[in-house]
C-alpha positions in Angstrom: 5.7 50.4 17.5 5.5 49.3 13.9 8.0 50.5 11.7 7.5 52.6 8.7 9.2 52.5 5.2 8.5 54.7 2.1 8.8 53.6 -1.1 8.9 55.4 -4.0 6.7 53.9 -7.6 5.5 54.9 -11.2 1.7 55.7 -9.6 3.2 57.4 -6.3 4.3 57.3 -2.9 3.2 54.5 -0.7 4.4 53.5 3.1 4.4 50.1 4.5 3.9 49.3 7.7 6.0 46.1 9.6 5.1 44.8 13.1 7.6 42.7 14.5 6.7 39.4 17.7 9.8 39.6 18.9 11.9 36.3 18.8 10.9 32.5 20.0 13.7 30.7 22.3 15.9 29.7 19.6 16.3 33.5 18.1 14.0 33.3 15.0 12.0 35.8 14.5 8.3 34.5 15.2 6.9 36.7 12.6 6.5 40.0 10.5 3.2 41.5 9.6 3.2 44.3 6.9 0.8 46.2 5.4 1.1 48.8 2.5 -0.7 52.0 2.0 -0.9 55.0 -0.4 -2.7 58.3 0.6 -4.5 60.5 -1.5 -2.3 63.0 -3.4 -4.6 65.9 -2.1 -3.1 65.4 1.2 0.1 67.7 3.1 3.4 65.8 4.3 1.9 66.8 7.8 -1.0 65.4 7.3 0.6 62.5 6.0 3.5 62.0 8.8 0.2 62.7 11.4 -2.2 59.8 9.7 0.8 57.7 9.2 1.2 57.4 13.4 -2.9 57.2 14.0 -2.7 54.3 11.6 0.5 52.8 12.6 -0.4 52.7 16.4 -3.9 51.2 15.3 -2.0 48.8 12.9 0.3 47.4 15.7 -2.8 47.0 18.2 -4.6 44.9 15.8 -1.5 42.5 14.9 -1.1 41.7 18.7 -4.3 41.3 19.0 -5.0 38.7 16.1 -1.7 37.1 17.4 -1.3 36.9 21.4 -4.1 35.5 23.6 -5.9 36.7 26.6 -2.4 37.1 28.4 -0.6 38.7 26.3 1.3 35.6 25.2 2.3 35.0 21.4 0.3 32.4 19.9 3.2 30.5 17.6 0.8 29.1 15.1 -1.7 32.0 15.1 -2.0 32.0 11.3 -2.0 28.1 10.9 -4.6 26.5 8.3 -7.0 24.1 8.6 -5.2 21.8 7.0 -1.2 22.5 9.0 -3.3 22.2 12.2 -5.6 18.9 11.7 -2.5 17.2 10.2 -0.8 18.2 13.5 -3.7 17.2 15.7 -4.0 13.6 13.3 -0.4 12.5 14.2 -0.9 12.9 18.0 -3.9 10.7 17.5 -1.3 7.9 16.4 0.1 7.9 19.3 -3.2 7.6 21.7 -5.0 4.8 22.2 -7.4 5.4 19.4 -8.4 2.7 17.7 -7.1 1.7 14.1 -9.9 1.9 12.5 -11.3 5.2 13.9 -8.0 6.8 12.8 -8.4 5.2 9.3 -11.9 6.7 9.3 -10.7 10.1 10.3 -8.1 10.1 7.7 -10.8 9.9 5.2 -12.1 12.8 5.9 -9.1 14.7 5.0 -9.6 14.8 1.3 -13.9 16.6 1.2 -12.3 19.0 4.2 -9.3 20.0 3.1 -10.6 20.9 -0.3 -13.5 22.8 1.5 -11.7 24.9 4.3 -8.2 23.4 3.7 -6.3 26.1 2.9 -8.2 28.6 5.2 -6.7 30.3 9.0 -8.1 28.2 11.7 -9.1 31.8 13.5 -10.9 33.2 10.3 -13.1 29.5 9.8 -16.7 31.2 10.4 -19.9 28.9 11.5 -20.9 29.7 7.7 -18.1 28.0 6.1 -18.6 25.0 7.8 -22.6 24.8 7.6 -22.3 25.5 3.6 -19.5 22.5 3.3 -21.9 20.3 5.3 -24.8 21.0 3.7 -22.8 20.6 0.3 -22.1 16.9 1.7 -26.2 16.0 1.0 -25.8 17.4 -2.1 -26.9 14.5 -5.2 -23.5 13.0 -6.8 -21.6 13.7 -3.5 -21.2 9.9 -2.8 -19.8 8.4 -5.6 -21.1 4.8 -5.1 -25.2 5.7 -5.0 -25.1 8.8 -7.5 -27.1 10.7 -4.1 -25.5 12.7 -1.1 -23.7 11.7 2.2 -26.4 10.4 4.6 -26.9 12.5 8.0 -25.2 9.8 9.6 -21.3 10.1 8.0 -22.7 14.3 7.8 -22.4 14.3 11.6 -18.8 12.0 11.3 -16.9 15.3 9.4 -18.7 17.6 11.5 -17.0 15.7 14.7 -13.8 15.9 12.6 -14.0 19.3 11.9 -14.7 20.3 16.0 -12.3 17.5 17.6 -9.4 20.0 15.3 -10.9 23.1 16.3 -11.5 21.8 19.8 -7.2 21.0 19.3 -7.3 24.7 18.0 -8.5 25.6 21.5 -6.1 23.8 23.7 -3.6 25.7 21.7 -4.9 29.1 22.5 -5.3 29.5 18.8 -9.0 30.5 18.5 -11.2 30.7 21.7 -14.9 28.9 20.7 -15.7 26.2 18.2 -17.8 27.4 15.3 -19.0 24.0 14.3 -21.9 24.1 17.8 -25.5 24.1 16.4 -24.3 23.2 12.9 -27.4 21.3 11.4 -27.4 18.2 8.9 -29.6 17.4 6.5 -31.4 14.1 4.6 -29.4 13.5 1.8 -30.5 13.6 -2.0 -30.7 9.9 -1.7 -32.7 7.1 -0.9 -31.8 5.5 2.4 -31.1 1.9 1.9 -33.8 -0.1 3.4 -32.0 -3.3 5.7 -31.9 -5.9 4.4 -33.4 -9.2 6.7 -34.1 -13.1 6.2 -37.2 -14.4 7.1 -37.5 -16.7 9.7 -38.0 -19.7 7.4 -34.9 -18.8 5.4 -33.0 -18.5 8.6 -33.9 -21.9 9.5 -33.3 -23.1 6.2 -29.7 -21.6 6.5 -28.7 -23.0 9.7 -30.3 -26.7 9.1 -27.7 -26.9 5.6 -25.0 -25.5 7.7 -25.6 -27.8 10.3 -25.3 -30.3 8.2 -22.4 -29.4 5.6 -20.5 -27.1 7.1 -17.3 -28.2 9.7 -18.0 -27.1 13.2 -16.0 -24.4 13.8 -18.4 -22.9 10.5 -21.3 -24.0 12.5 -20.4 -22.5 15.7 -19.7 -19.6 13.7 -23.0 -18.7 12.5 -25.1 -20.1 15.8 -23.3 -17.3 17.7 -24.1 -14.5 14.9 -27.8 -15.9 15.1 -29.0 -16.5 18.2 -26.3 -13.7 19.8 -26.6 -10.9 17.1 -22.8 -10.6 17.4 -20.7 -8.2 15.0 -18.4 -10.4 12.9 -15.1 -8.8 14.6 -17.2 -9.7 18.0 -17.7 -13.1 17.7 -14.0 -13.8 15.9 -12.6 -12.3 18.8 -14.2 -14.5 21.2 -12.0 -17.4 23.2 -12.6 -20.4 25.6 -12.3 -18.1 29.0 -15.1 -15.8 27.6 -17.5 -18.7 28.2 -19.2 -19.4 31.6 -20.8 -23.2 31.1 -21.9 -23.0 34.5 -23.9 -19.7 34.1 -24.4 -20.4 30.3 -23.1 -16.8 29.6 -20.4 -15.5 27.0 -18.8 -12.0 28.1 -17.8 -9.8 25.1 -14.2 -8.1 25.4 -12.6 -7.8 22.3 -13.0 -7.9 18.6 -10.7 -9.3 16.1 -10.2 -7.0 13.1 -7.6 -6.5 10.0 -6.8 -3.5 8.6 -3.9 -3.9 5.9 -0.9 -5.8 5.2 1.5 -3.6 6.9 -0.4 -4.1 10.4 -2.3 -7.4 9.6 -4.9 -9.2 11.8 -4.8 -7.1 15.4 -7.1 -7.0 18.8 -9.7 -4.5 19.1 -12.2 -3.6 22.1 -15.2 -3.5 21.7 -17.1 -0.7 19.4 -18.8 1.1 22.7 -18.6 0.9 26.2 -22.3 -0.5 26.0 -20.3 -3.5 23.1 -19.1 -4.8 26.6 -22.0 -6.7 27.6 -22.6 -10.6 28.8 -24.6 -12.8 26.8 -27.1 -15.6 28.3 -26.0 -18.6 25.4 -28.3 -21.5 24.1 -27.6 -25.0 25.4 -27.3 -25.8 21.8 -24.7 -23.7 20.8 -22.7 -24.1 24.3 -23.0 -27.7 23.0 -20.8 -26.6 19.9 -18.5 -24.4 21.6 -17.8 -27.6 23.7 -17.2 -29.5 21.0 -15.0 -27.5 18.6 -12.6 -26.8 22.3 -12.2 -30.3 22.2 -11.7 -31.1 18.7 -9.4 -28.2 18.8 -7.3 -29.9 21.4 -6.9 -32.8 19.7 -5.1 -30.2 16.8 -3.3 -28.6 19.5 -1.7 -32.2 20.1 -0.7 -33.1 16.1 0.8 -29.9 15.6 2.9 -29.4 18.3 5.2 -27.1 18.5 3.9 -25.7 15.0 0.8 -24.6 17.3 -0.1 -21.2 18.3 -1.8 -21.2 22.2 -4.1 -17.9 21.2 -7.1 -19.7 22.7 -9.4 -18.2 20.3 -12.7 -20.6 18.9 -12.1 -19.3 15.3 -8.3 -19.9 13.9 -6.4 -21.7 11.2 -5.0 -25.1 11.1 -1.9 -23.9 13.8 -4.1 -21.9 15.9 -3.3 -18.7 14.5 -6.8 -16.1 14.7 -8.7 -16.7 11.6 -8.5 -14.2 9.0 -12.3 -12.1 9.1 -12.6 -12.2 5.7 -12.6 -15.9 5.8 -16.0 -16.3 7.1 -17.6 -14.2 4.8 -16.5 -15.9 1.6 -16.8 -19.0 2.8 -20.4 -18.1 3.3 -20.8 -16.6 -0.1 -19.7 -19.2 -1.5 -22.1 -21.8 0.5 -25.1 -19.8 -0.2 -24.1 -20.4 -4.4 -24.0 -23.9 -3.6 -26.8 -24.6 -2.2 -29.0 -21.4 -4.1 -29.5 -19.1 -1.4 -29.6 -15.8 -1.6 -26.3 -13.9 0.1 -27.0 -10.7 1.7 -23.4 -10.4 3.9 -22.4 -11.9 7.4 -24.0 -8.9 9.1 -27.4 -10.0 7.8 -27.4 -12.5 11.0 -27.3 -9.6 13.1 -30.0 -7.4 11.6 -32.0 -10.8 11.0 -31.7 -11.2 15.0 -32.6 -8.0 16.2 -35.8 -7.4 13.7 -36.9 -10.9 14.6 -37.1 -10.1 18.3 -38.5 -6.7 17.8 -41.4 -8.3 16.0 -42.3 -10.8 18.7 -42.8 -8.0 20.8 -39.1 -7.7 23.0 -38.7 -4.3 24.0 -36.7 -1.7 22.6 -34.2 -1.8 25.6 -33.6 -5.5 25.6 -32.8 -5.7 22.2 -30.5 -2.5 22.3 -28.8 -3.9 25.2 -28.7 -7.6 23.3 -27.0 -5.4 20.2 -24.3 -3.8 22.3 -25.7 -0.2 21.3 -25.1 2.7 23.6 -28.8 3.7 23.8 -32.0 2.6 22.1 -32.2 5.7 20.1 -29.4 3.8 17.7 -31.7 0.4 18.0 -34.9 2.4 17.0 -32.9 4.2 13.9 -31.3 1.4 12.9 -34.7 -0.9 12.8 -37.9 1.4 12.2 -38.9 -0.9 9.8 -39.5 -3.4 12.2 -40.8 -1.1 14.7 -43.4 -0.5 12.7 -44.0 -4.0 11.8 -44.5 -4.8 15.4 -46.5 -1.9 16.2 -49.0 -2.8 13.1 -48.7 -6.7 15.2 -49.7 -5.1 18.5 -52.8 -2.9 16.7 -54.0 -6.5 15.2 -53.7 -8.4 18.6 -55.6 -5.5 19.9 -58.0 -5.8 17.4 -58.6 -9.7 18.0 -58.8 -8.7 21.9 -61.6 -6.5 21.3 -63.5 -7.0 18.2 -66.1 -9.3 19.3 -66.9 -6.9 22.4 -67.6 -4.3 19.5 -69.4 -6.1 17.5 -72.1 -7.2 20.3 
């Protein structure tokens, strides 16, 4: 039962109350509730000592409650914050096999949260709280870099954020349902960024001056972001044993990526399941895969023991996995020379999958092509070419039909 102490003060009596969760396995107290109350001065010491036991009883019921779960068992962190409990749930994550980069990601969305809900009980976090912070995110001036709000897209990210903790919450026995089902985003104050493409003749304009400037391994480089539609960490993580000459195919496995110093250039998997796909290659650019193993080799045999076996197509001079940056530069840096314009590395892949969409590919082709886990991705990603080709498949129509009209 919870105890009950008087105290006397300048503007009265008042009586606290103190409820008591027993001790944890190492004999600290798991914790003290209190609660202080003053009664009207109207009101008899009987009537006092009797309301005192109604509330005490009722004051002890509703501690346990708030604090033990559905057996009757203490929760230990039943007052833990937001913030205590995704910090908690963050440093398991390093020790899973979740990719760098996701965790890097995740820990971005500390700062917007925290500030938000932070500071507030995981129980007490209501389905309002976290609605109002999300719609806050679309809000003009949220994203610093375009003066607009947070598209739908990185909405949805902190909303996964916030129920992956509260779904952590749950295996914990702190709270028993996730508030964040059926929260809604919304189109940001912005203007979505329409993607950006080359043309078909400035394609070909690009590869014919790399083809004939650029060293191979450059060349290779950029034949298997444009006729493949690889991501750059995709085709950098590529090596000889990927390659079937026989069945002219390329399986994707693994990505190459660098995150900071501290950790450096590493190997990833794939972005999705669907990322692990096999690719039917060009003669052509099995041709310069050919080549650049055997020009390699030749390397391999000047440096020696200086030389790093990695068997990857894209490396330094010793072998070692070329840095991902490196591509990208030296590409910006080739489209100054020879006045092009440089819209990125991943340019090759939107270029790629807009092209195909236009000549009339289906949907499921190219999303499967991409590496995407379903077409709804492909169809987001590229309505502007959707809509090109559907306005090319109204004019073929047209040119079927017209002349039976017009008899």
């Amino acid at each position: 039962m919870a105890s009950i102490e008087k105290r006397h003060t300048k503007k009265g009596d008042t009586y606290r109350f103190k409820v008591s969760l027993g001790y944890d396995s190492s004999g600290k107290q798991r914790f003290i509730r209190s609660d202080t109350i003053k009664f009207d001065s109207g009101m008899t010491q009987k009537q006092i000592e009797k309301e005192l036991k109604r509330l005490s009883v009722l004051f002890e019921e509703q501690v346990k409650k708030d604090n033990t779960n559905n057996n009757g068992d203490v929760i230990e962190n039943a007052h833990i914050t937001f913030e205590q409990l995704a910090d908690e749930w963050l440093e398991l994550c390093k020790g899973s096999d979740m990719k760098p980069a996701t965790l890097e990601r995740l820990n971005g969305f500390r700062e917007r949260t925290y500030k938000a809900i932070g500071k507030t009980e995981v129980k007490k976090i209501t389905k309002k709280q976290i609605q109002s912070f999300i719609r806050g995110l679309a809000m003009k001036g949220v994203n610093q870099r375009t003066g607009g709000g947070l598209s739908a897209k990185t909405q949805k990210h902190y909303k996964s954020f916030i129920s992956d903790v509260m779904n952590y919450g749950i295996d914990c026995e702190i709270i028993s349902n996730n508030p964040c089902s059926r929260i809604k985003v919304y189109n940001s104050d912005s203007t979505p960024k329409e993607i950006e493409v080359y043309t078909k003749a400035e394609l070909n304009t690009i590869l014919t001056k790399i083809n004939e400037q650029a060293s191979l391994d450059y060349r290779a480089y950029f034949a298997l972001s444009a006729y493949l539609g690889l991501r750059r960490g995709e085709v950098l993580g590529l090596e000889y044993k990927d390659f079937d000459f026989s069945k002219k195919t390329v399986s994707i496995k693994r990505t190459s990526n660098y995150r900071n110093k501290a950790t450096g250039i590493y190997t990833g998997t794939p972005k999705t399941k669907a990322s692990y796909r096999v690719l039917m290659v060009p003669d052509s650019v099995l041709d310069l895969v050919a080549q650049l193993q055997s020009e390699q080799s030749n390397q391999r045999n000047k440096c020696g023991d200086l030389w790093h076996d990695t068997d990857r197509l894209f490396i330094t001079w010793c072998g070692e996995p070329m840095h991902p940056n490196t591509p990208y530069t030296w590409f910006e840096r080739f489209c100054e020379r020879n006045d092009l314009v440089f819209k990125g590395l991943h340019i090759f892949r939107h270029t790629f999958a807009t092209l195909l969409i236009i000549s009339g590919v289906d949907i499921r082709t190219v999303s499967a092509l991409l590496g995407h886990s379903n077409t709804t991705t492909t169809l987001n990603t590229y309505t502007h070419a959707v809509k090109m080709a559907n306005v090319h498949a109204i004019n073929v129509m047209v040119d079927l039909i017209s002349d039976k009209i017009t008899k």
